[in-house]
TORKOL-4160 file (C-alpha; in steps of 0.2 Angstrom, whole numbers, padded with zeros to 4 digits, m for minus):
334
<pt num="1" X="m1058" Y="0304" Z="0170"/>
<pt num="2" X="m1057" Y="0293" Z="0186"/>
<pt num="3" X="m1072" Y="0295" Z="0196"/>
<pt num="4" X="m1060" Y="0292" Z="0211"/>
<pt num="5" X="m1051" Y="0305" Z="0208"/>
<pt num="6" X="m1063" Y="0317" Z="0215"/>
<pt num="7" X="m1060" Y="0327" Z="0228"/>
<pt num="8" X="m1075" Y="0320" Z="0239"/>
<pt num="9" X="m1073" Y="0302" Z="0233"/>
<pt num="10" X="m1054" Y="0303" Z="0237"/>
<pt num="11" X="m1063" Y="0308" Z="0255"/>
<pt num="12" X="m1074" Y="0294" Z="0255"/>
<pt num="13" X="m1055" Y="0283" Z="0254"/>
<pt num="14" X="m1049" Y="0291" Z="0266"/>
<pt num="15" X="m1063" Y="0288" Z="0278"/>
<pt num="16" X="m1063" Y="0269" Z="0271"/>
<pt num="17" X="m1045" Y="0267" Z="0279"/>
<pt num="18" X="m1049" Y="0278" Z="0295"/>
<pt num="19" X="m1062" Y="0261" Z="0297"/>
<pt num="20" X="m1049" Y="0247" Z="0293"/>
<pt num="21" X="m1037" Y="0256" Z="0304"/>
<pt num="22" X="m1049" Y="0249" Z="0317"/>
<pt num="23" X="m1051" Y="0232" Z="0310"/>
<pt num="24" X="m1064" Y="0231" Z="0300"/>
<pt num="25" X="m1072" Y="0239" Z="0284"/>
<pt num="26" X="m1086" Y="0231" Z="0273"/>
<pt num="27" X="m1091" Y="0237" Z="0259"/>
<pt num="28" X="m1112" Y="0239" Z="0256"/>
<pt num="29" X="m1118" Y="0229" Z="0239"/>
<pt num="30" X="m1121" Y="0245" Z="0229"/>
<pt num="31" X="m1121" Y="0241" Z="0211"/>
<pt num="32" X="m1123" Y="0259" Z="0208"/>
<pt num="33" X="m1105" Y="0261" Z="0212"/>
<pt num="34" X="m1093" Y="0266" Z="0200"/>
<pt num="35" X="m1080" Y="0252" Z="0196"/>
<pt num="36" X="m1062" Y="0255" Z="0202"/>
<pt num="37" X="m1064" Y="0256" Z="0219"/>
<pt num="38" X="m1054" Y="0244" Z="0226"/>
<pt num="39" X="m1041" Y="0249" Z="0213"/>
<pt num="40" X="m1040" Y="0266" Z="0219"/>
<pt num="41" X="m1040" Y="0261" Z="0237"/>
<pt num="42" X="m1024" Y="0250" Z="0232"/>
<pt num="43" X="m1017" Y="0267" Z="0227"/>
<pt num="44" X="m1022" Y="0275" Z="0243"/>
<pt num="45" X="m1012" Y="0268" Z="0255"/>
<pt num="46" X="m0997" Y="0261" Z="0259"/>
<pt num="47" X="m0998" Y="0243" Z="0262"/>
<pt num="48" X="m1002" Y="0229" Z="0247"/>
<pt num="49" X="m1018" Y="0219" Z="0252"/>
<pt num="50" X="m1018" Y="0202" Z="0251"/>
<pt num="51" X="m1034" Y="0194" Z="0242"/>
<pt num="52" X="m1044" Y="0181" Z="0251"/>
<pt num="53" X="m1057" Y="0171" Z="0242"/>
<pt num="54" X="m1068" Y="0163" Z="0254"/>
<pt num="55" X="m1069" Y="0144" Z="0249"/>
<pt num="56" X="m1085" Y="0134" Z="0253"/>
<pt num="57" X="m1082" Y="0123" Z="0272"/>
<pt num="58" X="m1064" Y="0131" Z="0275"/>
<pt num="59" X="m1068" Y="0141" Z="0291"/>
<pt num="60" X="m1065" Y="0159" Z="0290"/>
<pt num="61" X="m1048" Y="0160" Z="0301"/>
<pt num="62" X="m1041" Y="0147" Z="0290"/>
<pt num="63" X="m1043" Y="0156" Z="0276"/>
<pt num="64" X="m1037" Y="0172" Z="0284"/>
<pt num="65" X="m1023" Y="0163" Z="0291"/>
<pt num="66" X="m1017" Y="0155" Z="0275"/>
<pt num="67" X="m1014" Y="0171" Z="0267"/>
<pt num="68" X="m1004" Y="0178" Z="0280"/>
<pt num="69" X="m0999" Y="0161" Z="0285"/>
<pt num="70" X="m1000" Y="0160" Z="0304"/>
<pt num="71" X="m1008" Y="0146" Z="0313"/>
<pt num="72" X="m1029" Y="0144" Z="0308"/>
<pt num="73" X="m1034" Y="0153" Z="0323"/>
<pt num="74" X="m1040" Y="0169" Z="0327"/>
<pt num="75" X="m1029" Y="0170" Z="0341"/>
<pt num="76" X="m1014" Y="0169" Z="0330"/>
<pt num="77" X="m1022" Y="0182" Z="0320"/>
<pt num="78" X="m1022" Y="0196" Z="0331"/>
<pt num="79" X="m1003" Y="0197" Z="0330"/>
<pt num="80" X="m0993" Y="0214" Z="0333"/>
<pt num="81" X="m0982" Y="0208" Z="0317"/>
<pt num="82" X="m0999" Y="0209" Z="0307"/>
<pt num="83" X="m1001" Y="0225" Z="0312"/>
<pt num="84" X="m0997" Y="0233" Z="0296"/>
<pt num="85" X="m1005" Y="0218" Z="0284"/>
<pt num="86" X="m1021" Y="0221" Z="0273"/>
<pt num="87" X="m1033" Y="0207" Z="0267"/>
<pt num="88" X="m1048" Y="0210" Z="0256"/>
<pt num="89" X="m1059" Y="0197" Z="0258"/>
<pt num="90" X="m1071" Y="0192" Z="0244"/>
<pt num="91" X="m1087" Y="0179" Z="0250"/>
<pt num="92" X="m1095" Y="0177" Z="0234"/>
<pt num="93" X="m1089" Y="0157" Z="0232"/>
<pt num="94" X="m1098" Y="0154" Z="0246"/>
<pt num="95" X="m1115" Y="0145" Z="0252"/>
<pt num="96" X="m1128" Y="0149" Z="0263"/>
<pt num="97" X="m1120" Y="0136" Z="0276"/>
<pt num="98" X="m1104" Y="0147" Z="0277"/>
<pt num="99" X="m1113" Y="0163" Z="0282"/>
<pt num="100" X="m1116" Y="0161" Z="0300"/>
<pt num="101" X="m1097" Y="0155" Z="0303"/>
<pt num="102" X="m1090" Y="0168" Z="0295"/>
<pt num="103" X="m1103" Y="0181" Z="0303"/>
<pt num="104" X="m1096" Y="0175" Z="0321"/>
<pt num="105" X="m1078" Y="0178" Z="0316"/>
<pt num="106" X="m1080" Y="0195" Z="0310"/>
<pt num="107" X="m1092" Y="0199" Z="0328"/>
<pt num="108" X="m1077" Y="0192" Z="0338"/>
<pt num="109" X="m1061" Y="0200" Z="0326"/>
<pt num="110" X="m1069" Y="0216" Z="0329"/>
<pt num="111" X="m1072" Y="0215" Z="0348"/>
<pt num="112" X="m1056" Y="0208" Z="0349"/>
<pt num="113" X="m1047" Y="0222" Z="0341"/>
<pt num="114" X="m1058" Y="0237" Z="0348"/>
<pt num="115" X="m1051" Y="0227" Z="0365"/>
<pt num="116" X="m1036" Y="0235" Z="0360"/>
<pt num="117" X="m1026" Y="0218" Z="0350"/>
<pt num="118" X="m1017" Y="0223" Z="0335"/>
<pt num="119" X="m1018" Y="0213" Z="0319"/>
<pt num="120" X="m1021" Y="0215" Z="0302"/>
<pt num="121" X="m1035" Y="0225" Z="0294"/>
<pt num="122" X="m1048" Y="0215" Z="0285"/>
<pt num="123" X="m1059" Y="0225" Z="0269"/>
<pt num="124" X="m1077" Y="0214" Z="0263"/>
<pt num="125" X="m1077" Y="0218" Z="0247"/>
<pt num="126" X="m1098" Y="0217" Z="0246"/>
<pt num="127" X="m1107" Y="0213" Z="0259"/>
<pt num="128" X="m1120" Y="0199" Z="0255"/>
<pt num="129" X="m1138" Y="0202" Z="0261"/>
<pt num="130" X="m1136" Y="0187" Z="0271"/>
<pt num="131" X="m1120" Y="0189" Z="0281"/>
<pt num="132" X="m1121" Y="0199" Z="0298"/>
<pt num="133" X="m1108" Y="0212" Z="0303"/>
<pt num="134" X="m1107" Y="0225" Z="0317"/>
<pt num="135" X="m1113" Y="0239" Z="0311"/>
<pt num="136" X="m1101" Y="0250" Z="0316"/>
<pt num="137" X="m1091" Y="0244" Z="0302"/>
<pt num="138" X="m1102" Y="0244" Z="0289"/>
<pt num="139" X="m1095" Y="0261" Z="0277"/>
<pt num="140" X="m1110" Y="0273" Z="0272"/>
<pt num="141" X="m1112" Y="0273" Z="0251"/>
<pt num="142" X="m1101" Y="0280" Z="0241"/>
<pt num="143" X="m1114" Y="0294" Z="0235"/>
<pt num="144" X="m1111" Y="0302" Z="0254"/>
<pt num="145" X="m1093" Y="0307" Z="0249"/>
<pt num="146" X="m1099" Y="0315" Z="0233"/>
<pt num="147" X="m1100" Y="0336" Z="0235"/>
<pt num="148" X="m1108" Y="0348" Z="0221"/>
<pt num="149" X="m1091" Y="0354" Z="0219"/>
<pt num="150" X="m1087" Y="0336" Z="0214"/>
<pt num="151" X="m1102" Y="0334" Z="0202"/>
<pt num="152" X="m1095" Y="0351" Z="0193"/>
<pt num="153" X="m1078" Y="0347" Z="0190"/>
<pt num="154" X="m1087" Y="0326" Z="0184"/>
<pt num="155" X="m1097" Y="0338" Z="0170"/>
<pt num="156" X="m1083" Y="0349" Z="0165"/>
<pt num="157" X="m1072" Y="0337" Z="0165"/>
<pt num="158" X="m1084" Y="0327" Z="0151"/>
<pt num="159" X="m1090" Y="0344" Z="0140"/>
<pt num="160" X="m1086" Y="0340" Z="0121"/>
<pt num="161" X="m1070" Y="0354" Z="0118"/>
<pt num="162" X="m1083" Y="0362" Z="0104"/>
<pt num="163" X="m1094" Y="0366" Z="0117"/>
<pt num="164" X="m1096" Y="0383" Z="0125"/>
<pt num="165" X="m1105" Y="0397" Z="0130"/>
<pt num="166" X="m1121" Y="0398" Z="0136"/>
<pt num="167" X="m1125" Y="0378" Z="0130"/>
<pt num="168" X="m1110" Y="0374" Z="0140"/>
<pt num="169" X="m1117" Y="0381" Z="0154"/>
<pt num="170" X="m1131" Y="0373" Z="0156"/>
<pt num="171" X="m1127" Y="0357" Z="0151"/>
<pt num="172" X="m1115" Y="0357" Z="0166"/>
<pt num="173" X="m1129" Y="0363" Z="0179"/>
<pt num="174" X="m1140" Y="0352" Z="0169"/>
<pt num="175" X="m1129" Y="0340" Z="0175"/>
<pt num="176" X="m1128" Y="0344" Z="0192"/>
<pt num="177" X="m1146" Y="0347" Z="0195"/>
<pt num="178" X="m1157" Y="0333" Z="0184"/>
<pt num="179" X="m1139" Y="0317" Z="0186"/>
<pt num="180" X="m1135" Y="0323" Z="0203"/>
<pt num="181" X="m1125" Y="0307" Z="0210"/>
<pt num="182" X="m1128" Y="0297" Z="0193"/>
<pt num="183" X="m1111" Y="0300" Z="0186"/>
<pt num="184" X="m1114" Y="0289" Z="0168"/>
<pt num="185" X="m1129" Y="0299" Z="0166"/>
<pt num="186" X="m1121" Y="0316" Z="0169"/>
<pt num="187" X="m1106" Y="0312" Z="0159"/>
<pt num="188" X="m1119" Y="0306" Z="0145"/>
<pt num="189" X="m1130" Y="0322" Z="0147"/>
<pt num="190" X="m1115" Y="0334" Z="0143"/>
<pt num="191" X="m1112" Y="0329" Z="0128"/>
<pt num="192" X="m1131" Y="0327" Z="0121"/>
<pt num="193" X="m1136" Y="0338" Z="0106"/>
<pt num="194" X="m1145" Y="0356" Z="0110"/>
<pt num="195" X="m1159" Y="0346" Z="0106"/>
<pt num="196" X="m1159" Y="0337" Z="0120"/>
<pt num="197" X="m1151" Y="0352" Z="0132"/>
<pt num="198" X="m1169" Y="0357" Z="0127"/>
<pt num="199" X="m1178" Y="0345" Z="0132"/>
<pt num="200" X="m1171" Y="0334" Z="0146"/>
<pt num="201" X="m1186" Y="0324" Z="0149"/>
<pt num="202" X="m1185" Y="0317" Z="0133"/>
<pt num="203" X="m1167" Y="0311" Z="0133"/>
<pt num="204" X="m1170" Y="0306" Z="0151"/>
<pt num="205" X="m1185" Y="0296" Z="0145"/>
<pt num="206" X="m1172" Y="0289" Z="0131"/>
<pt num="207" X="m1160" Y="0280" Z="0144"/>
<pt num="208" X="m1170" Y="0261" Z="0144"/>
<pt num="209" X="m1154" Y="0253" Z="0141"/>
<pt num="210" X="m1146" Y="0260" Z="0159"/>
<pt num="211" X="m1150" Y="0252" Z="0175"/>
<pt num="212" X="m1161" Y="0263" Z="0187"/>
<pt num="213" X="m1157" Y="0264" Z="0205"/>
<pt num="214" X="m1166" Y="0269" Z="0221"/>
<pt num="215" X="m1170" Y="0272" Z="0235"/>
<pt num="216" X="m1160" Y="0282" Z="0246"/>
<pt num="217" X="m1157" Y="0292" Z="0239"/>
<pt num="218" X="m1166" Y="0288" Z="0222"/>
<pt num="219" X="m1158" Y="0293" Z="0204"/>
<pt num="220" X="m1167" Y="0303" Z="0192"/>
<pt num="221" X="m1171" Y="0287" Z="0181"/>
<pt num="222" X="m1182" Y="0279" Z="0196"/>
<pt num="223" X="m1189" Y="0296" Z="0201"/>
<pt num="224" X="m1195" Y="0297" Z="0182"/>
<pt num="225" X="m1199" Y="0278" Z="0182"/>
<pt num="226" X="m1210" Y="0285" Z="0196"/>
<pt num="227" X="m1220" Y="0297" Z="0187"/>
<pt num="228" X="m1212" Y="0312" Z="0199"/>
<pt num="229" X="m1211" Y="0321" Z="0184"/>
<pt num="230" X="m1214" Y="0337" Z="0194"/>
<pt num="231" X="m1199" Y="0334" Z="0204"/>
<pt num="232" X="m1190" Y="0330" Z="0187"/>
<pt num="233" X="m1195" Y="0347" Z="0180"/>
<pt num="234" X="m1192" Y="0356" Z="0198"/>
<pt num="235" X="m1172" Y="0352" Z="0194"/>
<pt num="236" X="m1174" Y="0359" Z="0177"/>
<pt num="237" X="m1180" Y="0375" Z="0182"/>
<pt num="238" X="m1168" Y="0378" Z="0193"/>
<pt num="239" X="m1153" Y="0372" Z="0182"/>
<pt num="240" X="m1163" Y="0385" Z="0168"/>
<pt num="241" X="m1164" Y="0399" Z="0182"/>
<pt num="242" X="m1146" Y="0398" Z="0186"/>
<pt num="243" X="m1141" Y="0398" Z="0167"/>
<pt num="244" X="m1155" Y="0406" Z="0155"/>
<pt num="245" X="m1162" Y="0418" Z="0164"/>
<pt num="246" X="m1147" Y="0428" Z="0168"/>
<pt num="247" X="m1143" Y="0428" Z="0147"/>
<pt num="248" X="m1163" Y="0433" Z="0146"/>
<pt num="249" X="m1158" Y="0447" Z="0157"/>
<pt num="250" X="m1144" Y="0452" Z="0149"/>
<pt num="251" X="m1152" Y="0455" Z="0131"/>
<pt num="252" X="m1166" Y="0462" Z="0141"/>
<pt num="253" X="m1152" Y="0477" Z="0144"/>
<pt num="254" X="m1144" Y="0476" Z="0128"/>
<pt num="255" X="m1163" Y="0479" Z="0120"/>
<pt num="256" X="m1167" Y="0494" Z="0130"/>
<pt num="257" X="m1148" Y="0503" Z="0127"/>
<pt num="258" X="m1152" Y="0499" Z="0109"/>
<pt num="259" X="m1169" Y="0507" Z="0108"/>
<pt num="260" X="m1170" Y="0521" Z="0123"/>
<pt num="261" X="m1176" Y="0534" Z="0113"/>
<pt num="262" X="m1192" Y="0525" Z="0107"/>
<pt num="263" X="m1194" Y="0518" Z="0126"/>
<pt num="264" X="m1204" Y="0529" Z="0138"/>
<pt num="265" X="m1215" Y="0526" Z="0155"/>
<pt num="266" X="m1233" Y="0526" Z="0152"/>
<pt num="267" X="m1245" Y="0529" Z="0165"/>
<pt num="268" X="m1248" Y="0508" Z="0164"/>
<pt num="269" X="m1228" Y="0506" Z="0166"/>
<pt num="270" X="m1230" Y="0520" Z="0180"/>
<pt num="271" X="m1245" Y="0512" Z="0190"/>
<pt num="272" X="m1234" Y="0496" Z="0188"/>
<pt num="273" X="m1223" Y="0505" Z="0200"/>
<pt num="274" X="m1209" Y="0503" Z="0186"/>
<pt num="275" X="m1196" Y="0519" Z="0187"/>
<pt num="276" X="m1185" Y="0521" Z="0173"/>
<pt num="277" X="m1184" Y="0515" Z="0158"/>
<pt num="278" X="m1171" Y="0502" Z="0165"/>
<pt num="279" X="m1185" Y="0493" Z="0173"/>
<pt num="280" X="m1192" Y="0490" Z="0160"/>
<pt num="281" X="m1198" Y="0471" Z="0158"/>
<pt num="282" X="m1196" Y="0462" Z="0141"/>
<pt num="283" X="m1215" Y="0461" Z="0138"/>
<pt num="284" X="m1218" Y="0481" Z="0140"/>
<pt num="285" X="m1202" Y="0483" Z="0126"/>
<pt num="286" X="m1212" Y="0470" Z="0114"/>
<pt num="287" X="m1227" Y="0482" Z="0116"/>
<pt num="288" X="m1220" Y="0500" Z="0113"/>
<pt num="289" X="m1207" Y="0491" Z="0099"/>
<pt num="290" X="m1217" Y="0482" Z="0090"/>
<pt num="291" X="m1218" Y="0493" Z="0077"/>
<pt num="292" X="m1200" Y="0495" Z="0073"/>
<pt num="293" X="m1194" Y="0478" Z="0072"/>
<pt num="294" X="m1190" Y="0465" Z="0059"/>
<pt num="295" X="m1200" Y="0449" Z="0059"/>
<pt num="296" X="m1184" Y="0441" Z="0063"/>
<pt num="297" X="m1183" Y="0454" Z="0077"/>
<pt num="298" X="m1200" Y="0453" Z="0083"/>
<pt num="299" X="m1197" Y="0431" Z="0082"/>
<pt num="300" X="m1182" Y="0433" Z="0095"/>
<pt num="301" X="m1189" Y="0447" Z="0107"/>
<pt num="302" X="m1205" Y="0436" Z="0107"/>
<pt num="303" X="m1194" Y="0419" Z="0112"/>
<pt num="304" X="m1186" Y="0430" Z="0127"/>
<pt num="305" X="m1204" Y="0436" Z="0133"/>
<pt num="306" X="m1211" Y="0418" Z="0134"/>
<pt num="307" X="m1194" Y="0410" Z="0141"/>
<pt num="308" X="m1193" Y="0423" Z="0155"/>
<pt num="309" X="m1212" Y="0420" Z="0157"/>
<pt num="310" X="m1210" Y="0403" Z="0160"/>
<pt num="311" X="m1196" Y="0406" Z="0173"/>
<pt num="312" X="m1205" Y="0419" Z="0183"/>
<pt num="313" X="m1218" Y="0406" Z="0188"/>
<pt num="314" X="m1207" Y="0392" Z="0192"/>
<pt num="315" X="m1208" Y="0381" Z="0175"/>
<pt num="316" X="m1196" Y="0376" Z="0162"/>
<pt num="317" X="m1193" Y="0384" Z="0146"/>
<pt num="318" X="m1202" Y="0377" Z="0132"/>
<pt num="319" X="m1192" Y="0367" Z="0122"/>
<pt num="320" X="m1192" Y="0376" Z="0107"/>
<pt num="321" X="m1189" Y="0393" Z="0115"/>
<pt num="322" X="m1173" Y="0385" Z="0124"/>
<pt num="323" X="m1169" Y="0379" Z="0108"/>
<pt num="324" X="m1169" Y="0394" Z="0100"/>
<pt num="325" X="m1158" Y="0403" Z="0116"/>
<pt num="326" X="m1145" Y="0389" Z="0114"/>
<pt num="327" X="m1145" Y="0388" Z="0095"/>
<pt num="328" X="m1140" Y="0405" Z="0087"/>
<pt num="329" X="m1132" Y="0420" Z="0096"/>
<pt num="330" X="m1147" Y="0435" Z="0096"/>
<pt num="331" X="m1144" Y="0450" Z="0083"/>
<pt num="332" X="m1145" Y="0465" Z="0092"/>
<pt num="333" X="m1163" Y="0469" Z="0091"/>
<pt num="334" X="m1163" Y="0486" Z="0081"/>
């Protein structure tokens, strides 16, 4: 799947040419950015831009003037027959010494055209940390257009067809939650073996051979590099809460349909403030059933009891416990 294809990078595009309609766009250096930008652009409007490499010592009208071929000035430039023209404009042949010259053109082409002069429409592919720009023009990162809708339908879009159920679901809002705008590691994530679904700090900790990226705001890799594991295991829990814990809940119901008549409310269950046998909570079942179940039985009520624990007070599963939730469909506990 095309990353640009998504409904809030498409979005992003279409803000990119709302800020060339007035002249000028620049592109931040952003080597988080997923490749394929300017390709999709190219597909998201009209016009075929023209591609300018800056050479060393040719001053910048010159060389925007040669791909459109009007006369090297910047007069000449702003044009009404450009109107509709498109250059991308690409400075990394260029030295230190070029910077300055090209920093004054783009300053005047822009305050030219918010004059109200028409002309062509000029994109800087990647803005170097050297050249200066008004800010105005300058397009927020890419990560701004992305929306959690966007980050659903990037995870779906990457689950293995034999995946489903309940280790489907939380691999996608695994996804969403631990990757957030880090779409290789997302992509990557929902396709990781249960054991790793299990425990995502160790495949995150796994991923030395990817780039990290930070600050603003900072991927997961960084924030881990950073020893925020706290924050690392706050996205966890709530991917967990939003997947596990409903299907804790749900064999919570299915064990007290299966075993009502052995189920009753002690004066303990009673104090608790617990009315019905409905209420009850999976640690009070393990108690009044213990006697009736198999090893095998007691072994998988036991996992629930811990896993819900865990949730209830705001920490992952253990491992091994989401293991066992992800690994093998629970006999009903008779």
């Amino acid at each position: 799947m095309n990353p640009w294809t998504l409904p809030g990078l498409r979005r992003w595009l279409d803000h990119l040419v709302e800020r060339l309609n007035q002249g000028l766009a620049v592109l931040p250096g952003d080597p988080s950015q997923p490749p394929g930008c300017l390709e999709a652009l190219r597909g998201h409007i009209r016009t075929h831009p023209v591609e300018i490499r800056a050479r060393a010592h040719l001053t910048p009208a010159a060389a925007v003037a040669e791909a459109f071929g009007t006369p090297p000035t910047l007069d000449d430039l702003l044009n009404p027959i450009l109107d509709q023209e498109m250059a991308i404009i690409f400075l990394d042949e260029i030295g230190r010494e070029d910077y300055a010259a090209w920093s004054i053109f783009f300053e005047r082409f822009v305050a030219d055209r918010a004059s109200g002069r028409s002309g062509p429409a000029l994109l800087v592919a990647d803005l170097r940390p050297e050249l200066t720009v008004p800010g105005e023009s300058i397009l927020q990162s890419w990560r701004t257009g992305l929306r959690r809708g966007d980050l659903v339908i990037w995870a779906e879009e990457h689950l293995p067809t034999t995946r489903d159920g309940l280790a489907a679901d939380l691999a996608v809002v695994l996804a969403v939650e631990l990757c957030a705008w880090r779409l290789d590691l997302a992509a990557s994530l929902v396709q990781a073996r249960l054991e790793d679904l299990a425990e995502p700090v160790t495949w995150l900790s796994r991923r030395t051979e990817l780039p990290i990226f930070g600050p603003d705001p900072p991927c997961p890799l960084a924030i881990l590099a950073q020893d925020r594991k706290n924050e690392v295991h706050k996205r966890i829990w709530r991917a967990q809460l939003t997947t596990l814990f409903p299907e804790i809940e749900e064999r919570r119901l299915e064990v007290v349909a299966t075993h009502r008549s052995r189920l009753q409310l002690d004066n303990h269950l009673l104090d608790l403030g617990v009315a019905s046998i409905d209420e009850m909570e999976l640690g009070a079942l393990r108690f009044q059933l213990r006697r009736y179940l198999t090893r095998t039985e007691s072994e998988q009520l036991d996992t629930l009891v811990h896993a819900r624990n865990a949730l209830a007070h705001r920490r992952p599963v253990d491992p091994e416990d989401a293991l066992q939730l992800l690994r093998r469909p629970f006999s009903s506990i008779s």
